[in-house]
Wavefront OBJ file of the C-alpha trace (Angstrom):
o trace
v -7.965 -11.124 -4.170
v -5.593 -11.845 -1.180
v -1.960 -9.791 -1.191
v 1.007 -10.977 0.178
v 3.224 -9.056 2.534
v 5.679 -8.652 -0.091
v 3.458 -7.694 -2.696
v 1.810 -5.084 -0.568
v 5.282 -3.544 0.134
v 6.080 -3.682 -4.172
v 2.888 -2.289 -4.535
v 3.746 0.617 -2.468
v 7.325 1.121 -4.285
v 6.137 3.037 -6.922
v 3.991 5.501 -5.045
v 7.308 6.467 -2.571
v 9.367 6.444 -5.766
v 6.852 8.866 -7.586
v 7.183 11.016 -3.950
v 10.706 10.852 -3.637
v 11.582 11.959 -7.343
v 8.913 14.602 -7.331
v 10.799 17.938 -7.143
v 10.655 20.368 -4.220
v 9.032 23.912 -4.663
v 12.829 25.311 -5.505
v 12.907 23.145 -8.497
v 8.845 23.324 -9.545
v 9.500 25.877 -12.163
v 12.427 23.781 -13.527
v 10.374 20.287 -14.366
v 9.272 21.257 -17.055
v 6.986 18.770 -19.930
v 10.069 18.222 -23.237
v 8.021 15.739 -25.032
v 4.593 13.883 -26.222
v 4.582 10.218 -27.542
v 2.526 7.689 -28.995
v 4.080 3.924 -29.300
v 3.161 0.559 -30.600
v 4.619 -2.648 -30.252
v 5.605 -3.814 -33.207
v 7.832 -7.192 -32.326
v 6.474 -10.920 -32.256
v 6.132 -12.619 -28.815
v 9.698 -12.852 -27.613
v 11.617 -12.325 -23.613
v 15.126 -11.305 -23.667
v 15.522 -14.535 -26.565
v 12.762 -17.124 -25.137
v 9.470 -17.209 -26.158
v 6.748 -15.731 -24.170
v 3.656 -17.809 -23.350
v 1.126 -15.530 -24.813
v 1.378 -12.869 -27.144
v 0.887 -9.130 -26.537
v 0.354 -5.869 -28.045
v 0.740 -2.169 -26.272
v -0.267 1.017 -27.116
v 0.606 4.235 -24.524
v 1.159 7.921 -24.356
v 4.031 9.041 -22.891
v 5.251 12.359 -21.593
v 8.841 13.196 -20.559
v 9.390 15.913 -18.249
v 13.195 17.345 -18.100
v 14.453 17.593 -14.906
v 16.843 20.210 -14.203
v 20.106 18.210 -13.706
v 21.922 18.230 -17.009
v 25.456 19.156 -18.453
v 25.801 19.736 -22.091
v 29.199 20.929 -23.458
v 29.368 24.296 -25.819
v 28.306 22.091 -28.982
v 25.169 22.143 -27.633
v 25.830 17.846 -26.628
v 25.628 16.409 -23.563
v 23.984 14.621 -20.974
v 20.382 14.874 -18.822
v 17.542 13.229 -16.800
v 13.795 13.031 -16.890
v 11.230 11.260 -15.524
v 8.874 9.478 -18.449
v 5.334 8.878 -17.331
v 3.009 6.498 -19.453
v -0.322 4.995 -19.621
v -1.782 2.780 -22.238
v -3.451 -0.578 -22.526
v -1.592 -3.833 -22.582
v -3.879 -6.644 -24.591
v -2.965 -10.299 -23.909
v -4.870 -13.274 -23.959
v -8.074 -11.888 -25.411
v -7.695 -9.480 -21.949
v -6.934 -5.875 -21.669
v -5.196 -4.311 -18.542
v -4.454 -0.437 -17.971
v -0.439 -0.012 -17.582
v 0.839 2.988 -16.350
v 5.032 4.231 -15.446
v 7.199 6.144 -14.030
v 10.506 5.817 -15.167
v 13.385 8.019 -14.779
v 15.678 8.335 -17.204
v 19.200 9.356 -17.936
v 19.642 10.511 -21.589
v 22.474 11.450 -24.280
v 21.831 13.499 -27.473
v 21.653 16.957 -28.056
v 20.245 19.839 -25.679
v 17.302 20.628 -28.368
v 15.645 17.106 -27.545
v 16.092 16.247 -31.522
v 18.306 13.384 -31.228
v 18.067 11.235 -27.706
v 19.753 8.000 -26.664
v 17.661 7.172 -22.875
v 18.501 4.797 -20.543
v 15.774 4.101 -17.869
v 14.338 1.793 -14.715
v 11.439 2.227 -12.826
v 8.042 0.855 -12.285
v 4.773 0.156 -13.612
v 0.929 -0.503 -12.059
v -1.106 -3.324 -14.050
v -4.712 -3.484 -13.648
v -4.547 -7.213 -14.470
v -1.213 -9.368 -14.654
v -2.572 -12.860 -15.671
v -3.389 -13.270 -19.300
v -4.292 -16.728 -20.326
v -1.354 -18.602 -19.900
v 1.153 -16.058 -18.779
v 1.521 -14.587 -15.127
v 3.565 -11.453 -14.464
v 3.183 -12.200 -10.909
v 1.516 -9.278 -9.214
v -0.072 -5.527 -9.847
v 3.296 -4.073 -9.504
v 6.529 -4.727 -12.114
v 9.500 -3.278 -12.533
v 10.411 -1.768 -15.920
v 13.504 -0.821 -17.655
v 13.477 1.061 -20.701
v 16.096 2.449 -23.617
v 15.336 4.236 -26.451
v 16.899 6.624 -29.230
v 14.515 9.480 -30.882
v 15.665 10.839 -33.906
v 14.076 14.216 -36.096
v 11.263 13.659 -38.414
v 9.915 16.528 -39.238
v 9.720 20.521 -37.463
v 9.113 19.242 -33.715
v 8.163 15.534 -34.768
v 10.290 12.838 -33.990
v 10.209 8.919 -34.647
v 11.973 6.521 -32.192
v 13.062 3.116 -31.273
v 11.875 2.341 -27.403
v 12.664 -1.510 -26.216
v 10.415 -1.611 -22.931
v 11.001 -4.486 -20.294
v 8.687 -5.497 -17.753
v 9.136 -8.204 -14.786
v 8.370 -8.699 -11.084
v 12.270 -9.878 -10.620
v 11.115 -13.207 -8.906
v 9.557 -11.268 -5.953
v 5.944 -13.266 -6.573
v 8.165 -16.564 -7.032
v 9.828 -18.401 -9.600
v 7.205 -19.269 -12.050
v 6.054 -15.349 -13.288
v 7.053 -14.218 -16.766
v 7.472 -10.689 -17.818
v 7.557 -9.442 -20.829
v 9.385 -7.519 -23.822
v 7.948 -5.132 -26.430
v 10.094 -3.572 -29.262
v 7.919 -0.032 -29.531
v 8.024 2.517 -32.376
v 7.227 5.951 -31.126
v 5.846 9.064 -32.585
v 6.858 12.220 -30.793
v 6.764 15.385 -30.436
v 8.712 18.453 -28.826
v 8.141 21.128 -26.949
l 1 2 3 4 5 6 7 8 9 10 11 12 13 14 15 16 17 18 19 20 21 22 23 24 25 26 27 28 29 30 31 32 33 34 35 36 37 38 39 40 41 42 43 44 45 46 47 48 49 50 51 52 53 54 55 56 57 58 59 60 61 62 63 64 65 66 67 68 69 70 71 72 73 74 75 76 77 78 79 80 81 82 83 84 85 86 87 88 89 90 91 92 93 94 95 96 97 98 99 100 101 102 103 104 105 106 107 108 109 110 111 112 113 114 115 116 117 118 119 120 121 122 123 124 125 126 127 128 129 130 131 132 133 134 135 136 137 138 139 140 141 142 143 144 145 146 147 148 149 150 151 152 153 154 155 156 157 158 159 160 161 162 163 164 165 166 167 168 169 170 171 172 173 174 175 176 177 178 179 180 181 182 183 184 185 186 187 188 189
């Protein structure tokens, strides 16, 4: 499989990102892990309104590790950012490919981690991006991410995630990404 020049420097994004949002040693006791989650695409075979050329389904783990920038008022509401990492399998086409992310994420809710509103972009590493009829373009896509988390139960929560992923047109016009409306089981630490 031949690379590109540009593809070689997108595949390489994600590994400086990962570097460059890694704390130093006077944060390292600061990142700490805030939450576990499963999540399952639940939504038909849609991207952002037009239909997708094949449909998919994911399933992942996710972890979201607080980072120690945040400002929450005396209510105990405010705002933060962490850094969601995922892996999971992405079937399409009869074809499976391992995803994995890192996404960093600003979020609103309240300082306990029960109720979160996140806002996130990053990237993501595919083991396979053609699936039948449906190219994402290259190993490497961008992904943006929001999602609200809401109490369940104790320390479990149950969440919304809408999770986006595309190459942005950097292996040419004629890739497709993809959509996935995710429900998400959580829990907090």
């Amino acid at each position: 499989m031949a690379f590109s020049h540009h593809s070689l420097h997108f595949s390489l994004l994600p590994i400086i990102t990962g570097c460059l949002l890694v704390p130093g040693s006077s944060y390292s006791e600061e990142l700490e892990l805030q939450s576990l989650s499963i999540r399952a695409r639940v939504s038909e075979k849609t991207l952002l309104g037009q239909d997708a050329p094949e449909d998919f389904k994911e399933y992942d783990v996710s972890a979201n590790f607080h980072f120690p920038w945040n400002s929450y008022s005396t209510s105990g509401w405010g705002i933060s950012s962490r850094l969601m990492a995922s892996a999971g399998i992405l079937r399409g086409a009869g074809e499976n490919a391992l995803v994995v992310s890192l996404i960093p994420e600003l979020t609103l809710g309240s300082e306990d981690g029960r109720f979160v509103l996140d806002l996130g972009a990053g990237g993501a590493l595919f083991s396979r991006y053609r699936f039948g009829t449906q190219d994402y373009g290259g190993p490497f896509q961008f992904a943006l991410t929001s999602g609200v988390t809401v109490p369940l139960y104790k320390n479990l929560g149950l969440g919304y995630r809408f999770l986006h992923y595309s190459d942005a047109g950097v292996n040419g016009s004629d890739t497709t990404g993809a959509d996935f409306h995710m429900v998400e089981f959580s829990y907090r630490f």
